[in-house]
N, C-alpha and C positions, 0 to 999 in steps of 0.2 A: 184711695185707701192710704192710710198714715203709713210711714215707715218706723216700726220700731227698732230697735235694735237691743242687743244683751248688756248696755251699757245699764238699763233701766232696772238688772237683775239685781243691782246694788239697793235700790230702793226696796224689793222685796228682800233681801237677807235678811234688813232689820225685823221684820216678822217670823222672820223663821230658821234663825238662828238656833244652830243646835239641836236639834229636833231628833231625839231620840225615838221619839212616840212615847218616850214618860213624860212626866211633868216637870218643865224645868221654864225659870221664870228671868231672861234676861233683860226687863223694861223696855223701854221706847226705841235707845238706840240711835234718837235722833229721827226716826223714819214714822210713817204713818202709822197709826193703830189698826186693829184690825177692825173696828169698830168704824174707823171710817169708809172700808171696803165692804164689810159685810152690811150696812145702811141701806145708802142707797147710790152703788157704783155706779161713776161715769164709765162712757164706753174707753175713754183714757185710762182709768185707772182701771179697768178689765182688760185691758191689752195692759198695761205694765205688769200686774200681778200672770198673766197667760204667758210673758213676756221672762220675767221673772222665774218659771214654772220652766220652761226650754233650756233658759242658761242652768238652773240647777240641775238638770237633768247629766250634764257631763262632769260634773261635780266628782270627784274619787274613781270615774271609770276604769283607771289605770289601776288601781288594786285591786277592783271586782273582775278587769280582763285577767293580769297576774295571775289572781286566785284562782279561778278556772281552769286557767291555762298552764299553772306551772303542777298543778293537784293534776291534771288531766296528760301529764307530761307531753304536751305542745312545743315547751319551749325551757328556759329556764331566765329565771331573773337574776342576772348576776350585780351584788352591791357590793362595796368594800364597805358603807355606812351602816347597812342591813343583811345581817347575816339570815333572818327568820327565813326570808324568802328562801332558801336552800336547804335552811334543816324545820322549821314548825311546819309548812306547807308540804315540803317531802316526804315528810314521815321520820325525820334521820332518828336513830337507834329511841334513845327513851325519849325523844319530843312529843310532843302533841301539840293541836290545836289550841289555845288554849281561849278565854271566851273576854277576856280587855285587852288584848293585840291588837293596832294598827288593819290588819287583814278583815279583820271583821267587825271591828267597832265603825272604823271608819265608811266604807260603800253602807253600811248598813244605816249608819244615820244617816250618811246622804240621800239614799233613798224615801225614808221617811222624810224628810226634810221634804222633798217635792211631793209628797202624798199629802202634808198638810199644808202645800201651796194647792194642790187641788183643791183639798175638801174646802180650802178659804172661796176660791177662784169659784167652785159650785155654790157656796154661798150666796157670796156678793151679786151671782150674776143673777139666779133664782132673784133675791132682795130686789134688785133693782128695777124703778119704774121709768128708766131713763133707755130701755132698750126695746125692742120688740120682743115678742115671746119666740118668734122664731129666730131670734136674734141669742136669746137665752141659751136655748135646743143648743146653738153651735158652739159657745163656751162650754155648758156643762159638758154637751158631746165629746168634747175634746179632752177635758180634765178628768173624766171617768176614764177614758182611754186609758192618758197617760199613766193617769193612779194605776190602773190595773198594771201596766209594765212595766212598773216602778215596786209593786208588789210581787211581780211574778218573778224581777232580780234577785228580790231577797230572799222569796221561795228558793232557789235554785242554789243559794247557798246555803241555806238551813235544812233543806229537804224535811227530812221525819220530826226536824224538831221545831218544824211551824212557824209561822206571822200570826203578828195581831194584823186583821183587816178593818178592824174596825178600832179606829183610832182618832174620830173628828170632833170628841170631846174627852182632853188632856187631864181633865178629872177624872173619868169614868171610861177609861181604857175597855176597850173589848177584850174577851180571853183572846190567848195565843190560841189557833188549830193547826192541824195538823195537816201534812202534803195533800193529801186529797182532799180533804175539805176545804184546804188554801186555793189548791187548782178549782175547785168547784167554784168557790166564791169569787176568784179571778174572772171566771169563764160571765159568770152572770153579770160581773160588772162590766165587762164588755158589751154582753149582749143590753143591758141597761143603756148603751151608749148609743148602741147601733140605734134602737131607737128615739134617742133622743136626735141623731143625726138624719134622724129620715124625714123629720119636717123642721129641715132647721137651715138657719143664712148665715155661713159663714165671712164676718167681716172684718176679720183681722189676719195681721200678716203671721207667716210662717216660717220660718227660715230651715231650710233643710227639707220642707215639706212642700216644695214649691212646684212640682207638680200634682199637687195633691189639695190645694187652696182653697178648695169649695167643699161644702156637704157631701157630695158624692165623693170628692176625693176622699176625704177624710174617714168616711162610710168604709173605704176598699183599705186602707188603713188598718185600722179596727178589724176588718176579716181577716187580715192576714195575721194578723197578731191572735185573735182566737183562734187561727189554724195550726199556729204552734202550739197552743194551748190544748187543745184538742188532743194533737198525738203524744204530748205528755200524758195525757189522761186514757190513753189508748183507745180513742173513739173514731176511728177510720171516717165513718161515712159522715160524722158532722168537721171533719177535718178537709173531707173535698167537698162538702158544700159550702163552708165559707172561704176554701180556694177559690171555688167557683165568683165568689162574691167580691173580692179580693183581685188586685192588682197582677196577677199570676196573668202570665204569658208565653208558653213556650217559645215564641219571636222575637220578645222583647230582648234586650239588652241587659245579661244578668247583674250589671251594678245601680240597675233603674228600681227604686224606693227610697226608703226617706231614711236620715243621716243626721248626725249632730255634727255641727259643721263651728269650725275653727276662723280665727282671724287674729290679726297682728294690733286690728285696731286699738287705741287707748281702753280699759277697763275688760276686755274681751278676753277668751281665756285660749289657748294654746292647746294643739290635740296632743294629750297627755302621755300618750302611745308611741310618738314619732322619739326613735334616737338614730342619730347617723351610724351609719355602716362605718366597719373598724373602730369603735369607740373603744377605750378601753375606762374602764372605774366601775360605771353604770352603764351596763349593758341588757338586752333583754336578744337572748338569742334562741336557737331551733332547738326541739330536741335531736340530735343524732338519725333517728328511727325516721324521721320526718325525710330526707334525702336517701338514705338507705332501702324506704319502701316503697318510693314512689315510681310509679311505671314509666318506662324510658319517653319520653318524647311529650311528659305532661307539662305545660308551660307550666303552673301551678310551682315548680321550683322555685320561679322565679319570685315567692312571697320567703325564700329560704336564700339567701343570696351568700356565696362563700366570703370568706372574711378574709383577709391578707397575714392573720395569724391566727392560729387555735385562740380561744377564749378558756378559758380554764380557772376552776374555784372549788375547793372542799371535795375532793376528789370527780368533779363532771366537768366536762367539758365539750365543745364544739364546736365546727370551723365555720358555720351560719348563721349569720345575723336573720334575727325576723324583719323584714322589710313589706311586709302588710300595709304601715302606715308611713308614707316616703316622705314629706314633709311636716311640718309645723301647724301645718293648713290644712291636710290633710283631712277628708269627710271621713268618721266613723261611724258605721250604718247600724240603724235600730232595726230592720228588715229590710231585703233587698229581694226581685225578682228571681237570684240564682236559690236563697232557700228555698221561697216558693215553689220552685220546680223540684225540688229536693223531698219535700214534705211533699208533692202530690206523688210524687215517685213514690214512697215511702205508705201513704193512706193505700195507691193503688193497690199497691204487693199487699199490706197485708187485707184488700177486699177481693182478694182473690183475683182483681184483675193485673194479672202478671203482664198480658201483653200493652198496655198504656203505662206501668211501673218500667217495664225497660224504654219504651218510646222515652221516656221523661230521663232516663239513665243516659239513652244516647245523646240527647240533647245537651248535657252538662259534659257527658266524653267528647263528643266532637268539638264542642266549645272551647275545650283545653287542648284541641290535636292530639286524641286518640283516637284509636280502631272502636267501630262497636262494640258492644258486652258479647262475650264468645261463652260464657260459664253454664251452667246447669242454670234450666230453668227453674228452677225451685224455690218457694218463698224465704225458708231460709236462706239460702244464697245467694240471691237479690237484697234481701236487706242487708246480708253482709256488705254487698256491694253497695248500697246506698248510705253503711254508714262508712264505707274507706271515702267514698266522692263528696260527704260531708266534712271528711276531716282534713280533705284537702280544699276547699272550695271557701268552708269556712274558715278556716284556719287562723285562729287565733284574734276572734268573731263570737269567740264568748260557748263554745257547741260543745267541745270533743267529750269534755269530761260529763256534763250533761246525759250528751246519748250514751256514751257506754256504761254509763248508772244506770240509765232506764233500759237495758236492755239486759240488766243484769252480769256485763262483760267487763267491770274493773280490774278484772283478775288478768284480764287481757296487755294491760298497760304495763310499761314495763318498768323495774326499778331500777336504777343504778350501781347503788349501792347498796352493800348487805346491811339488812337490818332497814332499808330504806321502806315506805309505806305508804300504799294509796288511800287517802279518805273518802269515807261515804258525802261527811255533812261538816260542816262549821257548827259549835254550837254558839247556844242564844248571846250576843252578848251582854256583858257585865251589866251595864245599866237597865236591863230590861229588871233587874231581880229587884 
């Protein structure tokens, strides 16, 4: 098996460059045409462009984590360069969101940007007669995937005000829909995938996905990513059947799944996420509420680490650095076995089976050195509990503000400051109009 590596990402940019999902035409670039990939691709240039596809994926993550997380009061991003992040993101007094900001122009084209490395990637590999068909199955399998959670990012920051999903001809843009029709068309591209991956040879490398290398892996991949999809769309029992199908393992080791992973090497890019402990300028720290509510004895502090001096800006402030991600190198997980457990936890309670919903709770308290769940047995009260052990667990992992939208509880978050304000959605950005 060849070794690829994210140096090769460079040759794909020149095709997809900028990619809003409008139409924008910046020539050659110097790099292959697309004409020469969608022909008839070698298994080389199907691994560069899949290759390609991986490294654009960590492309802007650090403002689509930000934005979640500082909207979902997580944490706060403190800048001396960029004030937005503490008053457009917060709500402060007359701010708003507004729709050509950095916060949302930027992750938003980057995610497009790797939707039209798929749809190239499912091209070329479809086109080409230099592979096997089962050989096909495992590219496209894998490019449907990705599109799909690359599409489900920007659902999650536009909510009610929708993606285009269909966007693989730059002339003839698809309408934008709307959150649930977005979640629906998500769910079906996955499940489009699942089966392309059920008769298919995976033979290219993976990085981040390295136990996961084969059709099958890749298969348990894809389930767990429709299982999240699932309980956005509040469908319990197709959410523990592709648990079931999926990588989930109440034994396993909760930081075992697949990652976008970092390196030092020449052209390679740095986890976006990592700043040292006691920084002062640019800093990205806890919110307050994050050590003040958490249950004595939970290791899970330890993603909140005290600082050596208050950090403080525009009236907030806190003495905890977020330390989630401790080095440069640092893996950033796309899903991990602890959600898993989280989301069966969560399908169980609400199908009525309350006593494998706490089995699944205890499992993630004992994990962190707690006592077992002691509270009323009651479904609301378990999902209370299943979204406090999400927001420590995931913590600043892309979730908080997510589930207490979907749960209807942003009222619950707290503000800072008077006139401060939690948002529902990002709107569409600028270029989309």
């Amino acid at each position: 098996m060849k070794r690829i590596t994210y140096i090769h990402a460079v040759l794909i940019s020149a095709l997809t460059v900028c990619f809003y999902s409008c139409k924008k035409d910046y020539g050659n670039l110097n790099g292959p045409t697309i004409e020469q990939f969608s022909g008839n691709a070698s298994e080389s240039q199907l691994d560069n462009l899949l290759s390609g596809t991986l490294s654009g994926m960590r492309n802007n993550l650090a403002y689509y984590l930000d934005d979640v997380g500082s909207i979902g009061r997580e944490g706060y991003r403190f800048s001396g360069s960029e004030p937005r992040y503490v008053t457009d993101l917060l709500g402060a007094g007359t701010t708003t969101l507004t729709n050509s900001n950095f916060y949302i122009t930027d992750p938003w084209a980057a995610r497009y940007r790797v939707v039209k490395n798929c749809n190239l990637l499912i091209e070329a590999a479809t086109n080409s007669t230099l592979i096997s068909d089962a050989e096909k199955n495992g590219y496209v399998g894998f490019a449907r995937t990705i599109k799909a959670y690359q599409l489900l990012l920007n659902l999650n920051l536009t909510y009610s005000n929708g993606i285009r999903v269909d966007v693989a001809d730059p002339n003839h843009l698809g309408p934008f829909v709307g959150y649930d029709d977005g979640l629906t068309a998500i769910a079906a591209l996955l499940d489009s995938a699942k089966t392309d991956l059920s008769n298919a040879s995976v033979v290219f490398p993976l990085p981040g996905f390295e136990a996961f290398g084969d059709a099958a892996g890749l298969s348990q991949v894809n389930r767990a990513l429709a299982a999240r999809v699932a309980i956005y769309r509040k469908q319990w029992s197709q959410a523990l059947t592709a648990i079931g199908e999926s990588f989930f393992d109440l034994t396993k080791n909760f930081y075992f799944g697949v990652n976008h992973v970092f390196s030092t090497g020449a052209g390679d890019q740095l986890n976006p996420m990592f700043i040292p402990q006691n920084q002062t300028g640019e800093i990205r720290v806890a919110h307050p509420s994050y050590a003040a509510e958490i249950e004595a004895g939970d290791d899970r502090i330890g993603k909140a680490t005290l600082r050596s001096s208050v950090a403080s800006l525009t009236g907030l402030s806190s003495d905890r650095d977020v330390w989630v991600y401790t080095s440069s190198t640092a893996l950033l997980p796309i899903i991990r076995n602890e959600e898993l457990i989280l989301i069966y936890a969560e399908a169980s309670i609400q199908s009525a089976d309350l006593a494998d919903g706490v089995k699944a709770i205890n499992v993630i308290r004992s994990g962190h050195n707690l006592p077992p769940y002691s509270r009323a047995m009651t479904k609301d009260t378990l999902i209370t509990e299943v979204l406090n052990q999400r927001r420590y667990s995931l913590f600043f992992e892309g979730h908080r503000w997510i589930d207490m939208r979907r749960y209807d509880k942003l009222g619950y978050l707290p503000l800072d400051r008077p006139n401060d304000h939690v948002w529902v959605e990002f709107p569409i950005p600028v270029g989309e109009n």
